[in-house]
Chimera marker file (.cmm) of the C-alpha trace (Angstrom):
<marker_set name="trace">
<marker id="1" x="112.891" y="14.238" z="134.852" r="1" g="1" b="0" radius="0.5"/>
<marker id="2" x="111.452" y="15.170" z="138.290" r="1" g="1" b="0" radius="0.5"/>
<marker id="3" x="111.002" y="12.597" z="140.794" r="1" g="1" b="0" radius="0.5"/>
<marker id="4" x="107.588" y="13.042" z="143.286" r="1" g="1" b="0" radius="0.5"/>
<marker id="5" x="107.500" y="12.153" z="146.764" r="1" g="1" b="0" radius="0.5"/>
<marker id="6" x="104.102" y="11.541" z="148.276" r="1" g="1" b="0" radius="0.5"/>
<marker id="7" x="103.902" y="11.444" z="151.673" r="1" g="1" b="0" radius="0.5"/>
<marker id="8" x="101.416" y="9.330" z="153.264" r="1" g="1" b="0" radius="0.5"/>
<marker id="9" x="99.804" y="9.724" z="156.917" r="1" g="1" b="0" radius="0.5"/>
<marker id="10" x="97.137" y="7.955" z="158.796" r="1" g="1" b="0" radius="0.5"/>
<marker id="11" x="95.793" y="10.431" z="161.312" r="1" g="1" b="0" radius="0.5"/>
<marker id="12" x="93.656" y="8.361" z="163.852" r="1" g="1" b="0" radius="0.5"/>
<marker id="13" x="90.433" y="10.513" z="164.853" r="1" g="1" b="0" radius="0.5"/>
<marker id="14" x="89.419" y="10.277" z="168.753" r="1" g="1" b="0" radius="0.5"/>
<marker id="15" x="85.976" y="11.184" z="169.753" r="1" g="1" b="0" radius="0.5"/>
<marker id="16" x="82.939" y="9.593" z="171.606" r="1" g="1" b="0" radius="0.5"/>
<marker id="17" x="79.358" y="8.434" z="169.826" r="1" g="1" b="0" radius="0.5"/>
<marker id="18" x="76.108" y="8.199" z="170.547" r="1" g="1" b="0" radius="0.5"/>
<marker id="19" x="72.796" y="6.776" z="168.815" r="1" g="1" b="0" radius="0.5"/>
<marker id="20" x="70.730" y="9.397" z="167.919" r="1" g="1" b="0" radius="0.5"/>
<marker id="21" x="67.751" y="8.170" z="166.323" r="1" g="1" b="0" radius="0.5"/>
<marker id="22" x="66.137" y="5.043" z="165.362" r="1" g="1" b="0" radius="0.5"/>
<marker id="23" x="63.198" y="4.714" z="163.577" r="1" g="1" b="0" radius="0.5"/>
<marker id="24" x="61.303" y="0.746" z="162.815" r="1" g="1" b="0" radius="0.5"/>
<marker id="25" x="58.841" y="0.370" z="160.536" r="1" g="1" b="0" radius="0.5"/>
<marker id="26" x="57.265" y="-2.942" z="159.460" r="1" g="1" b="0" radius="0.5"/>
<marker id="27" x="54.934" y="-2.888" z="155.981" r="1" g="1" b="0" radius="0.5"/>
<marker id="28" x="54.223" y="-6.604" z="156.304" r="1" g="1" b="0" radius="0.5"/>
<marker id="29" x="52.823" y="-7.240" z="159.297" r="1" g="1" b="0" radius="0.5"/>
<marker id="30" x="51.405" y="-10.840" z="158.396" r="1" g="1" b="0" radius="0.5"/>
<marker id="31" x="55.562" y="-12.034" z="158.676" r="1" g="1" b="0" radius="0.5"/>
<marker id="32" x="56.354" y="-10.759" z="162.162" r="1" g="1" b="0" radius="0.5"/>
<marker id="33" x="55.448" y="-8.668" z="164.896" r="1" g="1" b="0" radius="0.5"/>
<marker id="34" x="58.104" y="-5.734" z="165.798" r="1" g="1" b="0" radius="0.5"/>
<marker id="35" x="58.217" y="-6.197" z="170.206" r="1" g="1" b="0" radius="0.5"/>
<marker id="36" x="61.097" y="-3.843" z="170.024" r="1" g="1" b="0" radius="0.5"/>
<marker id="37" x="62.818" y="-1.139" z="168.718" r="1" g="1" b="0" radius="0.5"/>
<marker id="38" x="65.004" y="1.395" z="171.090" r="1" g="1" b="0" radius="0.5"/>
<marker id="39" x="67.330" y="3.827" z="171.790" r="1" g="1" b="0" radius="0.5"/>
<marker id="40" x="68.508" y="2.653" z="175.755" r="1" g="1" b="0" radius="0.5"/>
<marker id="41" x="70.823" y="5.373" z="177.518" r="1" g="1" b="0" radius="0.5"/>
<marker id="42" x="73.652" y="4.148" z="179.653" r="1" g="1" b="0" radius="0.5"/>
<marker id="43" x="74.910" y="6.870" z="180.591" r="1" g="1" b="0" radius="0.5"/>
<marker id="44" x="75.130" y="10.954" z="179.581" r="1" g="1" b="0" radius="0.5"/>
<marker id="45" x="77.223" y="10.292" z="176.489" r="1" g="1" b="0" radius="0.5"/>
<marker id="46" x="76.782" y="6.681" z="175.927" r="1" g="1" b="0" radius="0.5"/>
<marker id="47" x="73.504" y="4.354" z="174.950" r="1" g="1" b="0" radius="0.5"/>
<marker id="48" x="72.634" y="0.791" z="173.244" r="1" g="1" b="0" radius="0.5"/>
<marker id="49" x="70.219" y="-0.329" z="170.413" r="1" g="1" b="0" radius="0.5"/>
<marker id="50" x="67.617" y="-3.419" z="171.178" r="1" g="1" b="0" radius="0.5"/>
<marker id="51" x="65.581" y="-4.553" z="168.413" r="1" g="1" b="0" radius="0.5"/>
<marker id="52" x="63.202" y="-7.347" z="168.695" r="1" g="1" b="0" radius="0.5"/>
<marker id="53" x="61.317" y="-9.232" z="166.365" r="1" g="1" b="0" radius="0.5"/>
<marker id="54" x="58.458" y="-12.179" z="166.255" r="1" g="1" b="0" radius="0.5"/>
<marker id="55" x="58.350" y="-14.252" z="163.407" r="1" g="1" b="0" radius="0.5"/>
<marker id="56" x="54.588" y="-15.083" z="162.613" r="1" g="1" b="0" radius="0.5"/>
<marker id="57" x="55.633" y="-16.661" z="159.314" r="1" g="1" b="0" radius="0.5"/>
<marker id="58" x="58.777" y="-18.754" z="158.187" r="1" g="1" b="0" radius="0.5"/>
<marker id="59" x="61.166" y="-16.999" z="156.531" r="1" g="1" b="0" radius="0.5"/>
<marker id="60" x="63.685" y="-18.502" z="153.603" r="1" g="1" b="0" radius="0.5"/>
<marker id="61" x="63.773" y="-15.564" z="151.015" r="1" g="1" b="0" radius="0.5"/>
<marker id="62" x="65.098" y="-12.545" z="152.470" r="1" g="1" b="0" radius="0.5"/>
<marker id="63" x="67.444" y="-9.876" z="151.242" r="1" g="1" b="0" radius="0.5"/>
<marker id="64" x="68.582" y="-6.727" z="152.605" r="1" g="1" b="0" radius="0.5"/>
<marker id="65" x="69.506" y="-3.435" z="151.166" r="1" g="1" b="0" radius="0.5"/>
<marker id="66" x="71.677" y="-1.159" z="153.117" r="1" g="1" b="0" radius="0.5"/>
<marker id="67" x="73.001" y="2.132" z="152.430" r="1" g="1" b="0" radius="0.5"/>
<marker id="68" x="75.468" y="4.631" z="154.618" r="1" g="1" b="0" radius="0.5"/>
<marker id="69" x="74.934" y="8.142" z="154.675" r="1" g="1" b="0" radius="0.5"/>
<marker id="70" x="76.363" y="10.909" z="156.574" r="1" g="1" b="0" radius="0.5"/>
<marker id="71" x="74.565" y="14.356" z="156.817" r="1" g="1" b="0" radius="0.5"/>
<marker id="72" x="76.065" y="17.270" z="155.935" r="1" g="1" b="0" radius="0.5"/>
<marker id="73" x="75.008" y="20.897" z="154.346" r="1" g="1" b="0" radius="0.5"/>
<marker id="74" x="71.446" y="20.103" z="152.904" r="1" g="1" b="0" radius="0.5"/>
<marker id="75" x="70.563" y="16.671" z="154.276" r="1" g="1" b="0" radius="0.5"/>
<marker id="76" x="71.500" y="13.379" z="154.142" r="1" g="1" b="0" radius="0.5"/>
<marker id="77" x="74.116" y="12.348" z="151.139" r="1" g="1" b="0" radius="0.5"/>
<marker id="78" x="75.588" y="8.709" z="149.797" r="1" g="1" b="0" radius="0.5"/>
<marker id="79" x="78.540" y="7.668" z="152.101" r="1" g="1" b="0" radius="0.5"/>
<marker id="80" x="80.860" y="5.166" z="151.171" r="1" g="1" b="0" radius="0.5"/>
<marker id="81" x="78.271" y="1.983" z="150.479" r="1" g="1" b="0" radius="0.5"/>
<marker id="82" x="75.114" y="1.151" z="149.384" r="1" g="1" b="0" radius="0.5"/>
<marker id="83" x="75.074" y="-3.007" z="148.709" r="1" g="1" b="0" radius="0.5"/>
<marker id="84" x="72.252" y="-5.247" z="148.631" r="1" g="1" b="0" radius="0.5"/>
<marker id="85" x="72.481" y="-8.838" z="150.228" r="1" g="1" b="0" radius="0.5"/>
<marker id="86" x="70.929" y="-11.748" z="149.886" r="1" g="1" b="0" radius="0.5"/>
<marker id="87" x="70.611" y="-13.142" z="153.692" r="1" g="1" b="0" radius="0.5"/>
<marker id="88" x="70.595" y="-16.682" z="152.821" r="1" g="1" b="0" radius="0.5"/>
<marker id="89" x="73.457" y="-16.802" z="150.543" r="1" g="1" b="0" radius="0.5"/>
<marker id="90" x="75.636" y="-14.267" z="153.131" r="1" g="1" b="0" radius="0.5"/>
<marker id="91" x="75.267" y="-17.209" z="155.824" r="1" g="1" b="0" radius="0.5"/>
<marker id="92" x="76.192" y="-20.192" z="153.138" r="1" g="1" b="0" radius="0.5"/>
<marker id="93" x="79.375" y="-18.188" z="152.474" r="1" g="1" b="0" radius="0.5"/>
<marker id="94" x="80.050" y="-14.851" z="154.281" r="1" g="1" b="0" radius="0.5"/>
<marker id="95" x="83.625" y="-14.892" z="152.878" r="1" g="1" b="0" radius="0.5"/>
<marker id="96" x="82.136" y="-13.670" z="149.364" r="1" g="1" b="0" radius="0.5"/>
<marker id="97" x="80.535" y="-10.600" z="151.166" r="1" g="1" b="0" radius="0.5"/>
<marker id="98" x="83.505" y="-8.915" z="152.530" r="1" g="1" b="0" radius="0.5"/>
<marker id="99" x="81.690" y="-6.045" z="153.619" r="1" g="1" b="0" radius="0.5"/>
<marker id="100" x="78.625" y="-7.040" z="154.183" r="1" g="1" b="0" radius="0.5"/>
<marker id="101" x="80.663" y="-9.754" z="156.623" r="1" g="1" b="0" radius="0.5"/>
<marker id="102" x="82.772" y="-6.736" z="157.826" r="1" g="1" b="0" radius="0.5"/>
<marker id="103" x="79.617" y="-4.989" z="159.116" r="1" g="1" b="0" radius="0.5"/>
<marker id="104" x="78.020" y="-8.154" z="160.378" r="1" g="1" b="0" radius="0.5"/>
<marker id="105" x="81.542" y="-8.601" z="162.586" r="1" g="1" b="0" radius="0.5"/>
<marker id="106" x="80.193" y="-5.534" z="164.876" r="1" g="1" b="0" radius="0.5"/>
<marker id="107" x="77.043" y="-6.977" z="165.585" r="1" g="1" b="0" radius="0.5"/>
<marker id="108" x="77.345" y="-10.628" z="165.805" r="1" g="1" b="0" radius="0.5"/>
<marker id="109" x="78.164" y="-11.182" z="169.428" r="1" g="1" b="0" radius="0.5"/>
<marker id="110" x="75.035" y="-9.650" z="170.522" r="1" g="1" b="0" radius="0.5"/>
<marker id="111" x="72.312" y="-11.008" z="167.597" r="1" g="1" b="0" radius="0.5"/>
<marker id="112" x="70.663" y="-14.470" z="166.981" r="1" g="1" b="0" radius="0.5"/>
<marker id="113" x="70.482" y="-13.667" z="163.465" r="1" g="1" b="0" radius="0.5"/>
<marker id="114" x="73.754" y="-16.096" z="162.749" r="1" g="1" b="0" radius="0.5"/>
<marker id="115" x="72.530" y="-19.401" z="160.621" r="1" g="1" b="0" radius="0.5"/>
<marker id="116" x="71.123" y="-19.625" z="157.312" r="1" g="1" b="0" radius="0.5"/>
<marker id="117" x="67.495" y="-19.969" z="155.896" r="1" g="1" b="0" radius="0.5"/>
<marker id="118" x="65.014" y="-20.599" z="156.812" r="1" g="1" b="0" radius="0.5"/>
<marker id="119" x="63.871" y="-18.749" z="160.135" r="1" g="1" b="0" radius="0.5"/>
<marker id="120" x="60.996" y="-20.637" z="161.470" r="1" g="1" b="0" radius="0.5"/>
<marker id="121" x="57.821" y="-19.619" z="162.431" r="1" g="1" b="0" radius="0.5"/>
<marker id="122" x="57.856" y="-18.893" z="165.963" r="1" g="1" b="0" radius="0.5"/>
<marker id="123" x="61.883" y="-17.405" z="166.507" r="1" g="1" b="0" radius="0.5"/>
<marker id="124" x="62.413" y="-13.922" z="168.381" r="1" g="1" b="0" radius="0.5"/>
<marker id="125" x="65.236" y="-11.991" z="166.586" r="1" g="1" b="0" radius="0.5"/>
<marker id="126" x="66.975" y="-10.172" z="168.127" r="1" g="1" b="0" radius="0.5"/>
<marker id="127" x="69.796" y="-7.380" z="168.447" r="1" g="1" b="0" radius="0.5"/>
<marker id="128" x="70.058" y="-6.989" z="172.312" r="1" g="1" b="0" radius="0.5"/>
<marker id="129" x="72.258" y="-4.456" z="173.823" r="1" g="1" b="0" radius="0.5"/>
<marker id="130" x="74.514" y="-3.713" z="171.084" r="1" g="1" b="0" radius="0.5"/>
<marker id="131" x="76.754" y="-0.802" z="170.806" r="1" g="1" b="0" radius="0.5"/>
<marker id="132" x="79.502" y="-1.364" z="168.983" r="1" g="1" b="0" radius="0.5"/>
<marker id="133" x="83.425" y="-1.317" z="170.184" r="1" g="1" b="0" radius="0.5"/>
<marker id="134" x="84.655" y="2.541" z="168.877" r="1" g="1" b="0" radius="0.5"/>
<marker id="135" x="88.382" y="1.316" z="168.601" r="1" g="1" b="0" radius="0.5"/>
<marker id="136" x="87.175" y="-1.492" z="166.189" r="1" g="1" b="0" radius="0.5"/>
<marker id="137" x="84.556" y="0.196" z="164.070" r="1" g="1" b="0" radius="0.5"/>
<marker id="138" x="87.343" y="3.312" z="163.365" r="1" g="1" b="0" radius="0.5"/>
<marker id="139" x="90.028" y="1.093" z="163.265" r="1" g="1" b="0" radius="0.5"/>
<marker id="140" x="87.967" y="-0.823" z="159.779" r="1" g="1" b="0" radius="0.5"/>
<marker id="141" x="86.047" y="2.907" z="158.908" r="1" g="1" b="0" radius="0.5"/>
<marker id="142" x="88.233" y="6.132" z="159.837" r="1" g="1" b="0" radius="0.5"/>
<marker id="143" x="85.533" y="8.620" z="159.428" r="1" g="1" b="0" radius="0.5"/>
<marker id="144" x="85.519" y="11.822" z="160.605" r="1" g="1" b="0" radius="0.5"/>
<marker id="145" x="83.732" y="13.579" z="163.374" r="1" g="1" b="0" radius="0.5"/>
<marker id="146" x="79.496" y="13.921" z="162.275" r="1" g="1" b="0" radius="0.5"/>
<marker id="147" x="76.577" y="12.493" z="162.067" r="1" g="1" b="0" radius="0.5"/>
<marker id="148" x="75.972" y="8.977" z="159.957" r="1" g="1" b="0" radius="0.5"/>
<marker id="149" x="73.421" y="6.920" z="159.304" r="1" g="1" b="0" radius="0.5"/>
<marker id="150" x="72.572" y="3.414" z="158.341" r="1" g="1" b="0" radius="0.5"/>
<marker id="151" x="69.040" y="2.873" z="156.556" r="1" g="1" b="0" radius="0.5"/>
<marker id="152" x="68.017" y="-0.810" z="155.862" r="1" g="1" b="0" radius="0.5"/>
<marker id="153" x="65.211" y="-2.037" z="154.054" r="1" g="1" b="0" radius="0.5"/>
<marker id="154" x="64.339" y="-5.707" z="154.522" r="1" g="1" b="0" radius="0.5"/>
<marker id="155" x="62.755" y="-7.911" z="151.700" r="1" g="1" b="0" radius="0.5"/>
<marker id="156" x="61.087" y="-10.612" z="151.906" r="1" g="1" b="0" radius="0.5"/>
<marker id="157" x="59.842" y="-12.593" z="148.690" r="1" g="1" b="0" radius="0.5"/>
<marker id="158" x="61.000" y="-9.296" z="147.007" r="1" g="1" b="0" radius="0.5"/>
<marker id="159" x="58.631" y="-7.343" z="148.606" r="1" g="1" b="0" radius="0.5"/>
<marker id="160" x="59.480" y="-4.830" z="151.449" r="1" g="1" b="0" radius="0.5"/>
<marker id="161" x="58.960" y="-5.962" z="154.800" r="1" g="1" b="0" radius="0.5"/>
<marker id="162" x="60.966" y="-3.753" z="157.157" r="1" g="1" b="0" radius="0.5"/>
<marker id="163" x="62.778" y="-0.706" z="157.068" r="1" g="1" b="0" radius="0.5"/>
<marker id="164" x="65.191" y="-0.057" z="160.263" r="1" g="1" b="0" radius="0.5"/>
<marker id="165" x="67.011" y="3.302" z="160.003" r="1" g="1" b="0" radius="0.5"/>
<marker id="166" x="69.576" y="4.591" z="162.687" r="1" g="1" b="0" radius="0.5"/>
<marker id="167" x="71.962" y="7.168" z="163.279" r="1" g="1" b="0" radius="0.5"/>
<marker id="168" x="74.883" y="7.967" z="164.738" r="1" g="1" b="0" radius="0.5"/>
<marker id="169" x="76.059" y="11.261" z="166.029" r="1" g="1" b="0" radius="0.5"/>
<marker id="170" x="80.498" y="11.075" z="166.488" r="1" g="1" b="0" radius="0.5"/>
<marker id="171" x="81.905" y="13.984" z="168.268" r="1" g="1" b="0" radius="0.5"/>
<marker id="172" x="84.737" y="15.008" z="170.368" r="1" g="1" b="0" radius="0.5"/>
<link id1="1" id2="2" r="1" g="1" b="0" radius="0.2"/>
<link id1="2" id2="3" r="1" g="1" b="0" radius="0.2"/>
<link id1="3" id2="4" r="1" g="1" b="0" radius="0.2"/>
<link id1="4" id2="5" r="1" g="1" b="0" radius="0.2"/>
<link id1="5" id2="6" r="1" g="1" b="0" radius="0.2"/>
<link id1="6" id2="7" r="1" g="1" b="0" radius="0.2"/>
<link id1="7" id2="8" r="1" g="1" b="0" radius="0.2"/>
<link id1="8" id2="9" r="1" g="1" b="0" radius="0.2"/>
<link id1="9" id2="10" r="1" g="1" b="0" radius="0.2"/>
<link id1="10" id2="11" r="1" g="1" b="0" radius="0.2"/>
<link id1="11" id2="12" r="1" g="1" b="0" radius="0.2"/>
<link id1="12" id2="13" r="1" g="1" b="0" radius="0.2"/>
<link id1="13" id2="14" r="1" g="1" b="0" radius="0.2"/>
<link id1="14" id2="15" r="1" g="1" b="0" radius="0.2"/>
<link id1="15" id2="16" r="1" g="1" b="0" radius="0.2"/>
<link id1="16" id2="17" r="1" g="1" b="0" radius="0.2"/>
<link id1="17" id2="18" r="1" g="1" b="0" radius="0.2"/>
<link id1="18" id2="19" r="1" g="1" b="0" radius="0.2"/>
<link id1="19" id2="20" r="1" g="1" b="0" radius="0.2"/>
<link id1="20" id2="21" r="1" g="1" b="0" radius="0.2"/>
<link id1="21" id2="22" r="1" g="1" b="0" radius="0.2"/>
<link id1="22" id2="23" r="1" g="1" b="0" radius="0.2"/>
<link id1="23" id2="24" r="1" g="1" b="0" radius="0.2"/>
<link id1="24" id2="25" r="1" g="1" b="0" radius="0.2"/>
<link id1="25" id2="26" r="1" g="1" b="0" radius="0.2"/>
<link id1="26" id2="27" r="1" g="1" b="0" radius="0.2"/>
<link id1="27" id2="28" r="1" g="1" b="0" radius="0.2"/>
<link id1="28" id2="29" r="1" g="1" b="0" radius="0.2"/>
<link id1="29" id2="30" r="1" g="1" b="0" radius="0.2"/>
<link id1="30" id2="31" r="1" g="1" b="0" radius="0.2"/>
<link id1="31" id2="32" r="1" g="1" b="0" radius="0.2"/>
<link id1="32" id2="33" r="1" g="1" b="0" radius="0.2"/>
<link id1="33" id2="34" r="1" g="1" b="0" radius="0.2"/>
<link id1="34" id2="35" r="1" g="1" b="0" radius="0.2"/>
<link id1="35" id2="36" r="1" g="1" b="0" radius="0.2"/>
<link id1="36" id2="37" r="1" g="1" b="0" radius="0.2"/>
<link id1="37" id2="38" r="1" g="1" b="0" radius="0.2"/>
<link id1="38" id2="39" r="1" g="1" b="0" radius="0.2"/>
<link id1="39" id2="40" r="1" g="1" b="0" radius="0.2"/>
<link id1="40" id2="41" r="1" g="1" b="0" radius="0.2"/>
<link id1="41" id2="42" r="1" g="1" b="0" radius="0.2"/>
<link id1="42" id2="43" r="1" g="1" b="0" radius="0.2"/>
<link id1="43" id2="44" r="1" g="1" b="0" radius="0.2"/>
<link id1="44" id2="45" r="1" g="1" b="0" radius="0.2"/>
<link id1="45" id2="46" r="1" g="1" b="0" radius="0.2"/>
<link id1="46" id2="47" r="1" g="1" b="0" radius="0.2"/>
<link id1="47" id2="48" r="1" g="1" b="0" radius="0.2"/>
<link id1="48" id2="49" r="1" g="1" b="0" radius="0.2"/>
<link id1="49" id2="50" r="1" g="1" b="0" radius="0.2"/>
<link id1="50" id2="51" r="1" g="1" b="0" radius="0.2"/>
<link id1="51" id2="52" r="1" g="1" b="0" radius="0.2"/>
<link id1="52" id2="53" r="1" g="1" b="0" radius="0.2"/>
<link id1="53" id2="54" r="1" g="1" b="0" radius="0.2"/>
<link id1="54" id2="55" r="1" g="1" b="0" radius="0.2"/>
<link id1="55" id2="56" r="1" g="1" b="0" radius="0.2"/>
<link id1="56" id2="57" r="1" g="1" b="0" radius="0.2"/>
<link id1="57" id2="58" r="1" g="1" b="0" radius="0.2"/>
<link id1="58" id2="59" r="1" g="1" b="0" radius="0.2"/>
<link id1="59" id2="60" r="1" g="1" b="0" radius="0.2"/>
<link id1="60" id2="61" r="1" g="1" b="0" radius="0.2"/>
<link id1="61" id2="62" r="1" g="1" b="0" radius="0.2"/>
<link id1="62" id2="63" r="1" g="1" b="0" radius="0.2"/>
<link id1="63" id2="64" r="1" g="1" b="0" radius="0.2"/>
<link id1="64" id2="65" r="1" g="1" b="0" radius="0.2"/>
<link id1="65" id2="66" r="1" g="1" b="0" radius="0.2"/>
<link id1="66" id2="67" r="1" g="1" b="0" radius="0.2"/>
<link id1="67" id2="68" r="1" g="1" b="0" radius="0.2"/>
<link id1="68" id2="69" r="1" g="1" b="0" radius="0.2"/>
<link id1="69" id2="70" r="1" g="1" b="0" radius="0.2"/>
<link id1="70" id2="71" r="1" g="1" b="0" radius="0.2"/>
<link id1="71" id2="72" r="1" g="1" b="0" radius="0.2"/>
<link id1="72" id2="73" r="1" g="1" b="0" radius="0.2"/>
<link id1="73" id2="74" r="1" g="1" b="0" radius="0.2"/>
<link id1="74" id2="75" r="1" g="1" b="0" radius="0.2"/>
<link id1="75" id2="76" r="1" g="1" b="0" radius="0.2"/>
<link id1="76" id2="77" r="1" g="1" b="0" radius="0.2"/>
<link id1="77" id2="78" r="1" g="1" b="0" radius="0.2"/>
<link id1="78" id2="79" r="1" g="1" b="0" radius="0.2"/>
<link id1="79" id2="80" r="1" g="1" b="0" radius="0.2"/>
<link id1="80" id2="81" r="1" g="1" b="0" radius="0.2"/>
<link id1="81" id2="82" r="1" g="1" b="0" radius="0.2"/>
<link id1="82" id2="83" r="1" g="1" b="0" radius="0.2"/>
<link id1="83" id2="84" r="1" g="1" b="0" radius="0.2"/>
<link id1="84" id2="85" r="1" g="1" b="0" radius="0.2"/>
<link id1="85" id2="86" r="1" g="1" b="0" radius="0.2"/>
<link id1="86" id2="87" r="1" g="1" b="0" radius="0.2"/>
<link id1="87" id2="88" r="1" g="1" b="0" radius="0.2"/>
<link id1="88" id2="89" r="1" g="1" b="0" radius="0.2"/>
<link id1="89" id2="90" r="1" g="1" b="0" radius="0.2"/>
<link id1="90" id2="91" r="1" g="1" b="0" radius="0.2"/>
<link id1="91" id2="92" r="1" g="1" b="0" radius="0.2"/>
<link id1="92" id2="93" r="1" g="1" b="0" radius="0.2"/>
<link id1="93" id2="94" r="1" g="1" b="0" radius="0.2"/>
<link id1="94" id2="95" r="1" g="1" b="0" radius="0.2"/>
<link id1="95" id2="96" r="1" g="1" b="0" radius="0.2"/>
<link id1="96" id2="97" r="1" g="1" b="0" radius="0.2"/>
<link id1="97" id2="98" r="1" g="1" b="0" radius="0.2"/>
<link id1="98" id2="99" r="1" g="1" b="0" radius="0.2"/>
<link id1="99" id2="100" r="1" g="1" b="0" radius="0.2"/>
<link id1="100" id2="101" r="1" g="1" b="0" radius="0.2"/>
<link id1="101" id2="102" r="1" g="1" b="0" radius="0.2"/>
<link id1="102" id2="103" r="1" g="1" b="0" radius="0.2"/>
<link id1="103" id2="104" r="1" g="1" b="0" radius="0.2"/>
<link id1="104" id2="105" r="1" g="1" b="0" radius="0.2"/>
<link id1="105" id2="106" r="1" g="1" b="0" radius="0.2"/>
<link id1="106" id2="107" r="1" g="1" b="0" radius="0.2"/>
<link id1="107" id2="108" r="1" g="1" b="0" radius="0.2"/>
<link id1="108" id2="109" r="1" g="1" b="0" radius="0.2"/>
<link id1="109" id2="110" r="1" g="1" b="0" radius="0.2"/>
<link id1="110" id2="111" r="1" g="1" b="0" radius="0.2"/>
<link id1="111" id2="112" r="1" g="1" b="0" radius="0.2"/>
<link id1="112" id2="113" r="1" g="1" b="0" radius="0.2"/>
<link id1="113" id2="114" r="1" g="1" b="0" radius="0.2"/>
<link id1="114" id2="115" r="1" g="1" b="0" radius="0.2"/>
<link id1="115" id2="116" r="1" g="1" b="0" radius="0.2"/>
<link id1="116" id2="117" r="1" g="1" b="0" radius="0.2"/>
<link id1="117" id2="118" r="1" g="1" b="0" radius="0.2"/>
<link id1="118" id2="119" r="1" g="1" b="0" radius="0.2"/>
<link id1="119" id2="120" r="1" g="1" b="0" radius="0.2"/>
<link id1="120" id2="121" r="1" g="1" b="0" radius="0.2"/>
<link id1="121" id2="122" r="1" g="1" b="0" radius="0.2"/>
<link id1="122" id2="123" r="1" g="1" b="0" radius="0.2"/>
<link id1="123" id2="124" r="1" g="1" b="0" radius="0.2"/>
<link id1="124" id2="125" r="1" g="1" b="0" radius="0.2"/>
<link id1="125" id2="126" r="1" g="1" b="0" radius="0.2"/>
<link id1="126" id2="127" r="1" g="1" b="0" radius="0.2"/>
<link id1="127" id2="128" r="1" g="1" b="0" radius="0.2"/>
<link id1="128" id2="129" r="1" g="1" b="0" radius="0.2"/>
<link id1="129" id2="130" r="1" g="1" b="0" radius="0.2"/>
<link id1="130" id2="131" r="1" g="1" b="0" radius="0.2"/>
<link id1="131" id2="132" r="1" g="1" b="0" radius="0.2"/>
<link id1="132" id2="133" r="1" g="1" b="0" radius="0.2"/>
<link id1="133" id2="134" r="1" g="1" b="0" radius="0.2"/>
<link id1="134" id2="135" r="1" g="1" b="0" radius="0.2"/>
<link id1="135" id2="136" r="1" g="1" b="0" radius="0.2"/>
<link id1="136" id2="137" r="1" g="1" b="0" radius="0.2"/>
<link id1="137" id2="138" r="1" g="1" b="0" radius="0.2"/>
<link id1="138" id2="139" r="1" g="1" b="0" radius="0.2"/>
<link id1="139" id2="140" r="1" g="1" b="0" radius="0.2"/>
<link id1="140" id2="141" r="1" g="1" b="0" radius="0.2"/>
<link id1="141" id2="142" r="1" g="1" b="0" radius="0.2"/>
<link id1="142" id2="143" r="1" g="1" b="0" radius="0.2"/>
<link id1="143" id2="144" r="1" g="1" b="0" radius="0.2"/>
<link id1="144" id2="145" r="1" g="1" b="0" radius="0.2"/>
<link id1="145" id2="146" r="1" g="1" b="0" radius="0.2"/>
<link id1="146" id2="147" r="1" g="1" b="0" radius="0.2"/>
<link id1="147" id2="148" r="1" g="1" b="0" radius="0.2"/>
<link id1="148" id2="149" r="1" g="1" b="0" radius="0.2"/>
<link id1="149" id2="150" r="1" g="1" b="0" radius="0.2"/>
<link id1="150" id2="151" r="1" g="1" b="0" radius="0.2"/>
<link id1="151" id2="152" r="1" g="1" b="0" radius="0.2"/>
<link id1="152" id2="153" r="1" g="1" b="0" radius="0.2"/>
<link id1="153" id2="154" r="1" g="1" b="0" radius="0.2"/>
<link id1="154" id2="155" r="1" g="1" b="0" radius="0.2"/>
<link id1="155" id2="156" r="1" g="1" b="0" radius="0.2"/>
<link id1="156" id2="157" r="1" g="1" b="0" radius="0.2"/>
<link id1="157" id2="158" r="1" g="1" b="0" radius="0.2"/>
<link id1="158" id2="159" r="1" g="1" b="0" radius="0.2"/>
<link id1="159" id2="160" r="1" g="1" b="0" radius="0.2"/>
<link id1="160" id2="161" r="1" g="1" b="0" radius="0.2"/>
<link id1="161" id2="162" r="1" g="1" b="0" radius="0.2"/>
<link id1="162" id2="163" r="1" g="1" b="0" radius="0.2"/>
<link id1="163" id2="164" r="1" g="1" b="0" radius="0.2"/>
<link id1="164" id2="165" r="1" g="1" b="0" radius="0.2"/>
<link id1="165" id2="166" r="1" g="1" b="0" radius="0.2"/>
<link id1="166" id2="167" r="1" g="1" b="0" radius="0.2"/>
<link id1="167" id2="168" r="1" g="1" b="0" radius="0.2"/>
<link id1="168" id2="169" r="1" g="1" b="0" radius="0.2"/>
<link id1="169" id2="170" r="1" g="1" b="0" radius="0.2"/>
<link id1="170" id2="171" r="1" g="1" b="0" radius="0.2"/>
<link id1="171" id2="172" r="1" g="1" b="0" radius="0.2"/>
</marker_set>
């Protein structure tokens, strides 16, 4: 009988990112008014997202569907998840998300969007200077050097209310 070895190696990739696009686009306008929605250079190799919204409407039904993709020889393909999320529930009990509560981990120290339904009538939302810590996001996803992208569509009611889409370029 022959035995196997199998070797196993974590190979930590080092590089720099940048945002490279990001594209807003509200289909119910009646809910909220979009202030907000930039790319913000720091520097030659290094920039920040702000989003900000206005709520016309109070909000206590809202779900999100988000899907990774990375681009690679003919376009943008699947990349490791596409989940949706009810909002409401996630802040009840973010435990039971583990991913979802993975990816929120990058953004919540610079986002108001942190209680549970309802949003009120009246609240700015907001993702202000955010650009997230490299060691920690490669550290949770070891990805490889390209260009990735995060599309969200936000419902409200069921129906679609938002769609924020962003991407990433990660290079050497």
């Amino acid at each position: 009988m022959d035995t196997m070895f199998f070797e196993l190696k974590f190979i930590r990739v080092h590089g720099s990112y940048k945002f490279n696009s990001l594209n807003c686009k509200v289909h119910s306008p009646e809910l909220g008014i979009l202030k907000l929605c930039e790319i913000k250079a720091v520097d030659r190799k290094h920039n920040l997202i702000n989003i900000e919204a206005f709520l016309n409407q109070t909000l206590s039904e809202i779900e999100i569907h988000f899907k990774m993709v990375k681009r690679e020889s003919g376009g943008w393909h699947p990349f490791l998840y596409d989940i949706r999320v009810d909002v409401c529930q996630f802040f009840r009990t973010p435990r039971r998300f583990f991913i979802s509560n993975l990816i929120y981990s990058f953004i919540k120290p610079f986002t108001n969007v942190n209680h549970t339904c309802p949003y009120l009538a009246g609240t700015v939302m907001r993702l202000w200077h955010w650009s997230p810590d490299e060691d920690a996001v490669l550290a949770k996803f070891p990805v490889d050097h390209g260009q990735y992208g995060l599309q969200t569509t936000w419902f409200i009611k069921k129906q679609v209310a938002l769609k924020v889409n962003g991407s990433v370029l990660f290079f050497r």
